[in-house]
C-alpha positions in Angstrom: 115.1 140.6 102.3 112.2 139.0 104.5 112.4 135.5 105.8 108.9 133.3 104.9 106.8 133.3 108.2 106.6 129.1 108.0 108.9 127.4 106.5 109.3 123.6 105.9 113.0 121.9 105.2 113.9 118.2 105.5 115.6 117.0 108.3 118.9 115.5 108.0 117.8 112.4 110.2 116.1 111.5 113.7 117.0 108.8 116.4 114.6 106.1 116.2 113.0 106.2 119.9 111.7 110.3 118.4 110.5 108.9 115.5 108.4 106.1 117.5 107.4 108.2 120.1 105.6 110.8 117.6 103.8 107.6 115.6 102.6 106.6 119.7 101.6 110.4 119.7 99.9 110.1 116.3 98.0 107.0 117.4 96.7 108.6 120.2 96.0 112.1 118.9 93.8 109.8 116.1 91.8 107.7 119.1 91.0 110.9 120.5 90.0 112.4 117.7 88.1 109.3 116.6 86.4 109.3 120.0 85.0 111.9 119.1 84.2 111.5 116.3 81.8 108.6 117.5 79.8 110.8 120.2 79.0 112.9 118.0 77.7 110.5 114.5 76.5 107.9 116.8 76.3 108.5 120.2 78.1 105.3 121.3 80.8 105.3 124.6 84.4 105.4 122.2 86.0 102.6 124.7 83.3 100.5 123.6 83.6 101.2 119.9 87.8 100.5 120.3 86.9 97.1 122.2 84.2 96.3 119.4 87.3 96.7 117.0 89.5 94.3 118.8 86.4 91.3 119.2 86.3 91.7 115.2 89.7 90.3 114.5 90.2 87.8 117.2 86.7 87.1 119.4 83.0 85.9 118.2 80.1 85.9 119.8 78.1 83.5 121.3 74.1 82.8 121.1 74.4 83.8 124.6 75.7 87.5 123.4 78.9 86.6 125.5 82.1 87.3 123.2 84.9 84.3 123.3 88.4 83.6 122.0 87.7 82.5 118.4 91.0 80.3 116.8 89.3 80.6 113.4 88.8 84.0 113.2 92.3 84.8 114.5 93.9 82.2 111.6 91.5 84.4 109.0 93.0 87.5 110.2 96.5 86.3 110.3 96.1 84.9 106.9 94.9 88.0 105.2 97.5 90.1 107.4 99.9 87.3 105.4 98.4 88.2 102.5 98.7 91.7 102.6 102.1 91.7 104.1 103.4 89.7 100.9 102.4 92.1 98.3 103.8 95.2 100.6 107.1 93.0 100.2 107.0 92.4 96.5 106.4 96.1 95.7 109.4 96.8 98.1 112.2 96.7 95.5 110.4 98.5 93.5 109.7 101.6 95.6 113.3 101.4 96.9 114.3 102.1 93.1 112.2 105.0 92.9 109.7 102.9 90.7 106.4 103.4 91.0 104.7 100.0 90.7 101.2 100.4 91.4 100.1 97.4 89.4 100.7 94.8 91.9 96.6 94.2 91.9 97.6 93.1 88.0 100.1 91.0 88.8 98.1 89.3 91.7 95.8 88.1 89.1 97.7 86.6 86.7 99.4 85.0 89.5 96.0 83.8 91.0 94.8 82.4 87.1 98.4 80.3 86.7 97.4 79.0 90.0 93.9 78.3 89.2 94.8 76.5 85.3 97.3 74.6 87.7 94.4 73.2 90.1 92.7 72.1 87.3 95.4 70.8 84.9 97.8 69.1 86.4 95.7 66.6 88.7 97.3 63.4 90.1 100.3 64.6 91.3 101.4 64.7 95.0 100.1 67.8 96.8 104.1 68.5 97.6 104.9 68.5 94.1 101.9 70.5 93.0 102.2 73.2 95.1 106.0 73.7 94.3 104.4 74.0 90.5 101.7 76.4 91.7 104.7 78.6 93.3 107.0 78.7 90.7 104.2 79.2 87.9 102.7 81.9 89.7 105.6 83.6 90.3 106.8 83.5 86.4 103.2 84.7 85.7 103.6 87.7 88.2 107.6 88.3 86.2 106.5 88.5 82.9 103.9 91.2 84.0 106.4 93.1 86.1 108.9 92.5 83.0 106.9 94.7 80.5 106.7 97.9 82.2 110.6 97.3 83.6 111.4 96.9 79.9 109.8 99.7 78.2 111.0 102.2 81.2 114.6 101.1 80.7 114.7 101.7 76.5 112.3 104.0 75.8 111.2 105.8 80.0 108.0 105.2 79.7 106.0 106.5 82.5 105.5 103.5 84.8 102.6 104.3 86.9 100.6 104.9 83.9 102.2 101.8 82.3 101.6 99.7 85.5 97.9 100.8 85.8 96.9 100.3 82.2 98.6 96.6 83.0 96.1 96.5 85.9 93.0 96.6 83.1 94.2 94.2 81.0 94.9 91.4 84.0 90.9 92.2 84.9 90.2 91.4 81.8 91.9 88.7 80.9 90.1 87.3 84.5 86.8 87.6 83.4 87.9 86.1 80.3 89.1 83.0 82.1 86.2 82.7 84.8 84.1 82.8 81.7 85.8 79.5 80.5 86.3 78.1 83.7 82.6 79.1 84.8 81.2 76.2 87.2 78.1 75.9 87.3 77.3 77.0 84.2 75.4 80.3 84.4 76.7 81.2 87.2 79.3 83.5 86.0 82.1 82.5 88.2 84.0 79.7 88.7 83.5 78.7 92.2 85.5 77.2 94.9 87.8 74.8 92.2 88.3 70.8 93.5 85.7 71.5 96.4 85.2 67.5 97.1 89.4 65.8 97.1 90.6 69.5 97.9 93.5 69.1 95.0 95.4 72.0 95.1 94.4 73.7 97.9 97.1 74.9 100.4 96.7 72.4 103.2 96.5 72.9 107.0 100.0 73.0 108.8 98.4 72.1 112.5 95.5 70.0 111.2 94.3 67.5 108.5 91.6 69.5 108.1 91.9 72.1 104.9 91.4 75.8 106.6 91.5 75.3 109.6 94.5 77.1 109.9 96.9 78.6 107.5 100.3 78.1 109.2 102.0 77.0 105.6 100.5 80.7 104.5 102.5 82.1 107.4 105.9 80.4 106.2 105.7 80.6 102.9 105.1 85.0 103.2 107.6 84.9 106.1 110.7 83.3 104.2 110.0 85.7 101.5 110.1 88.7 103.9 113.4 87.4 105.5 114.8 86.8 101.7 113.9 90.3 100.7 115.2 91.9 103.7 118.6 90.3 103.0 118.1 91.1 99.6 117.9 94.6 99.7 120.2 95.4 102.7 122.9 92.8 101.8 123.3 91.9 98.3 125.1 93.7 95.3 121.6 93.9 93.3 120.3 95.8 97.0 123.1 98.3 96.8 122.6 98.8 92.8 118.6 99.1 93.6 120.1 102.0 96.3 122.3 103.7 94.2 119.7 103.9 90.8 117.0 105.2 93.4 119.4 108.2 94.7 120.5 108.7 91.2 119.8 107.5 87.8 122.8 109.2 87.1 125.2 108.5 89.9 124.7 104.9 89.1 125.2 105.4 85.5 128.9 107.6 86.5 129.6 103.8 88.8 128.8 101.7 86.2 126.0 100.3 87.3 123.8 99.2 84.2 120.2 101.4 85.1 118.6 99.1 82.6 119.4 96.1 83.6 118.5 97.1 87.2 115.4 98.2 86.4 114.0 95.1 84.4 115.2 92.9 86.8 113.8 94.4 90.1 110.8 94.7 88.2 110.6 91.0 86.9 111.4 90.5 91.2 108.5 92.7 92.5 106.0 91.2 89.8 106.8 87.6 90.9 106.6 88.2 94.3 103.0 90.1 94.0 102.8 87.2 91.7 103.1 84.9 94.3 100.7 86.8 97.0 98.0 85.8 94.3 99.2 81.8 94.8 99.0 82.7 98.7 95.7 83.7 98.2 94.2 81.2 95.7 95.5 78.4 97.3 95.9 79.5 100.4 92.5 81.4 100.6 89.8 81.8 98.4 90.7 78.7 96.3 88.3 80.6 93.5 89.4 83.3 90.8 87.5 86.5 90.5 88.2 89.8 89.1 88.0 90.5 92.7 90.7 88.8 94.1 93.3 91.5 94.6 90.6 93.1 96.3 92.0 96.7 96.0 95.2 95.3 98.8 97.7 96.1 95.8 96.6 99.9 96.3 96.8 99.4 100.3 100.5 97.6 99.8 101.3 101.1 98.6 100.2 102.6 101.9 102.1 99.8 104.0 105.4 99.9 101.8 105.7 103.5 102.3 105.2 103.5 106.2 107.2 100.9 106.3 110.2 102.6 104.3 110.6 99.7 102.7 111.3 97.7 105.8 109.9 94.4 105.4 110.5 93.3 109.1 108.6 96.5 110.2 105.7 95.8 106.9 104.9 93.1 109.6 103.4 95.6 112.4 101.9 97.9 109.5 100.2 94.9 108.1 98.5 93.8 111.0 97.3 97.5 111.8 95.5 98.0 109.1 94.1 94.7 108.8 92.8 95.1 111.9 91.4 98.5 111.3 89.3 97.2 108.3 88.3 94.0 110.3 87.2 96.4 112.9 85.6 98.7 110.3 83.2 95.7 109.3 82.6 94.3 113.0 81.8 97.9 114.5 79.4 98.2 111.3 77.4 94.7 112.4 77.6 95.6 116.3 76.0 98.8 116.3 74.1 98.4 112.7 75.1 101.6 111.4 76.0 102.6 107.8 79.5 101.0 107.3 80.9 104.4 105.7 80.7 105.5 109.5 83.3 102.7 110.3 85.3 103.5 107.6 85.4 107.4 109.0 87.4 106.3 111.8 89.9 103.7 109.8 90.5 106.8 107.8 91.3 109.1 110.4 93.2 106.7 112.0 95.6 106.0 108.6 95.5 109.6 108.3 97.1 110.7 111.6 99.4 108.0 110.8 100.7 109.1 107.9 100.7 112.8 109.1 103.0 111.5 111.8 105.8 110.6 109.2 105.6 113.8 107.6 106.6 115.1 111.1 109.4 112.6 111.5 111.0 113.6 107.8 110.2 117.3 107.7 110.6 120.3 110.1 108.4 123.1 110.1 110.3 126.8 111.5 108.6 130.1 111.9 110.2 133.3 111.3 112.6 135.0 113.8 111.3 138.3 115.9 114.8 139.6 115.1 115.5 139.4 111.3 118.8 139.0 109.9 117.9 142.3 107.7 117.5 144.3 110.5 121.1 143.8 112.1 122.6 144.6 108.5 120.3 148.4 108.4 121.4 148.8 112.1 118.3 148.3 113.6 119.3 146.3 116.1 123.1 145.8 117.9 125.4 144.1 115.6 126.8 142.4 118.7 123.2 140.2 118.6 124.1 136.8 117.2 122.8 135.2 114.0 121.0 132.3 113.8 122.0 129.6 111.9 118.7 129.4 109.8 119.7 132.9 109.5 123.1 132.4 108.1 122.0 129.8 106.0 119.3 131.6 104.2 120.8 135.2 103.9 124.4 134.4 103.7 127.0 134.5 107.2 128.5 137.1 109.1 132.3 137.4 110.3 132.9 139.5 112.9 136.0 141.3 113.7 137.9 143.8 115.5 138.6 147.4 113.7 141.7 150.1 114.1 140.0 151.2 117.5 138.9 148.3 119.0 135.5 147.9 118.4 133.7 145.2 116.4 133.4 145.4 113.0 130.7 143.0 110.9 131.2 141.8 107.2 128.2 140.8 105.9 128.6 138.5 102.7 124.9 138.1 101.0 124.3 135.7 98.2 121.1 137.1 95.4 119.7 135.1 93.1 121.4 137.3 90.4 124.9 136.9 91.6 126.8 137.7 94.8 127.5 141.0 96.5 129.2 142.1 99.5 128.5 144.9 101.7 130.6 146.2 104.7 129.3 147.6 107.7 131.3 149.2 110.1 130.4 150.7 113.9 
């Protein structure tokens, strides 16, 4: 019997300072590696392609060339990092059932065209009062298209990636349907930034009376919801039943736990929160409606939740990194004027030494002993050598003990695939 030469087993956990020092070891491995990276493609000093990052999410620069502190460009990047953050936390519950929502860039648009027919239909009401509309219709318009894949995995287990993905077509459609009737002005094919003159609808300032100029009510509005998810998950009975159906479907069937149920529900949940997210950035945002919208950030949620494990307070920190890579990406594109797909290099190696990093923190990788376990049992080496426990736990254990004369005597138990033997070994 011969042990692999690499194996790979799950570890049973890993204290948290470990686990953060290998992502600090990950970042810096990918910066190096990055660096470069860049000396090579385009020939630029690395420190000054990292700081070029930086100036892209919170600086400008002057007609001087100088770079400066720029408050709106920090409130856009904090407001997409919002954005981002609050569909991470709507596919949460999902994910932590073992459900595989990937059609959060779906249920963004719906949630973004119940915001948009709100804009234009129900004019004359307070701001207040229309914005608590806008929220609550957004986030039944995000539940209903959460609902349908949740129902049809419960009664008949459908597969719900394909299911969500297929939902993620007909939400683009029914977009360009709607810009087409909303189109303004006509022939433009798109509907343009809705109530641009009395602002009716739009998500206003929290600091200032003037409309984006910052986005602080984008800020509260994701941040409660992070907070009531958190609590959600970690606290609540419907948390623990989300726990239990992800560990086992059929665990929480032998509790009585009703799987169903569970999963309609926590779907109906994660589609009105991503539901939401496209209220956030309607409103809050773009205050248009394309096909475009989601942007492809339902797909980088996916990326965030994971790295996150689910996590909403840490989704914060993940957020905001790779925000900041992509508004980096762009900047380091303008600065230098090279092809953009070069930026993009190092945002992907970046995310990629990342995500190795977490393979490292759940899995442990063990090479082959110089003395095999085999070799003690054919008395190639002296029984008196002591197993190790990868050992014992691959090829069975031994129990050592003491014969008629004295010496030690080893009974080595081995476990086959086809069945179990014993065989006795005496010296």
């Amino acid at each position: 019997m011969h042990e692999p030469l690499i194996r790979i087993s799950k570890r049973d956990g890993m204290p948290k300072l470990q686990s953060w020092l290998i992502r600090v070891i990950g970042l810096v491995a990918a910066l190096i590696v990055s660096g470069i990276v860049i000396v090579c493609i385009i020939h630029i000093n690395p420190f000054n392609v990292f700081a070029t990052m930086f100036s892209g999410s919170f600086m400008t620069r002057t007609s001087s060339g100088s770079l400066v502190f720029s408050s709106k460009r920090m409130w856009v990047t904090v407001r997409d990092i919002m954005t981002l953050l609050c569909i991470s936390v709507g596919l949460a519950p999902a994910f932590a059932m073992k459900f595989w929502n990937v059609g959060a860039e779906g249920q963004i648009l719906v949630g973004g065209i119940a915001t948009v027919a709100c804009m234009k239909c129900f004019t004359g009401l307070p701001t207040i009062v229309l914005v608590l509309i806008m929220i609550v219709v957004s986030m039944l318009a995000g539940a209903v298209w959460g609902f349908f894949p949740g129902f049809f995995k419960a009664h008949w287990n459908t597969n719900e990636t394909l299911f969500t993905l297929m939902m993620n077509y007909i939400a683009i459609q029914i977009t360009s349907f709607m810009v087409a009737d909303w189109e303004h002005p006509p022939g433009s094919n798109s509907v343009g930034v809705i109530n641009r003159n009395d602002q009716y609808g739009w998500l206003p300032s929290l600091f200032s009376d003037v409309p984006n100029k910052d986005f602080g009510w984008n800020v509260i509005i994701v941040l409660i919801v992070t907070v009531a998810v958190f609590i959600y998950l970690r606290y609540s009975k419907h948390g623990y039943e989300i726990s239990v159906v992800g560990d086992s479907v059929n665990t929480a069937r032998y509790a009585g736990i009703r799987v169903k149920k569970v999963y309609i529900r926590t779907m109906a949940l994660s589609g009105a929160i991503c539901g939401l997210a496209g209220f956030v950035a309607v409103s809050g945002a773009s205050h248009t409606i394309s096909t475009s919208t989601a942007g492809g950030r339902g797909f980088t949620a996916i990326i965030v939740a994971w790295l996150a494990k689910f996590n909403t307070f840490t989704m914060i920190l993940i957020s905001a990194l790779l925000v900041f890579l992509d508004k980096g990406a762009s900047e380091i594109a303008s600065s230098y004027a090279i092809n953009e797909y070069v930026s993009q290099i190092i945002t992907g190696i970046i995310l990629f030494f990342l995500l190795g990093s977490e393979f490292f923190i759940n899995y442990q990788i063990k090479f082959r002993h110089s003395r095999h376990i085999s070799e003690v049992a054919e008395g190639a080496v002296p029984v008196d050598v002591e197993p190790q426990v990868d050992d014992i736990e691959q090829f069975g254990y031994i129990e050592q003990t003491i014969d008629e004369n004295g010496l030690p005597a080893n009974e080595i138990s081995q476990t086959a695939d086809a069945g179990i033997g014993e065989k006795e070994v005496s010296k």
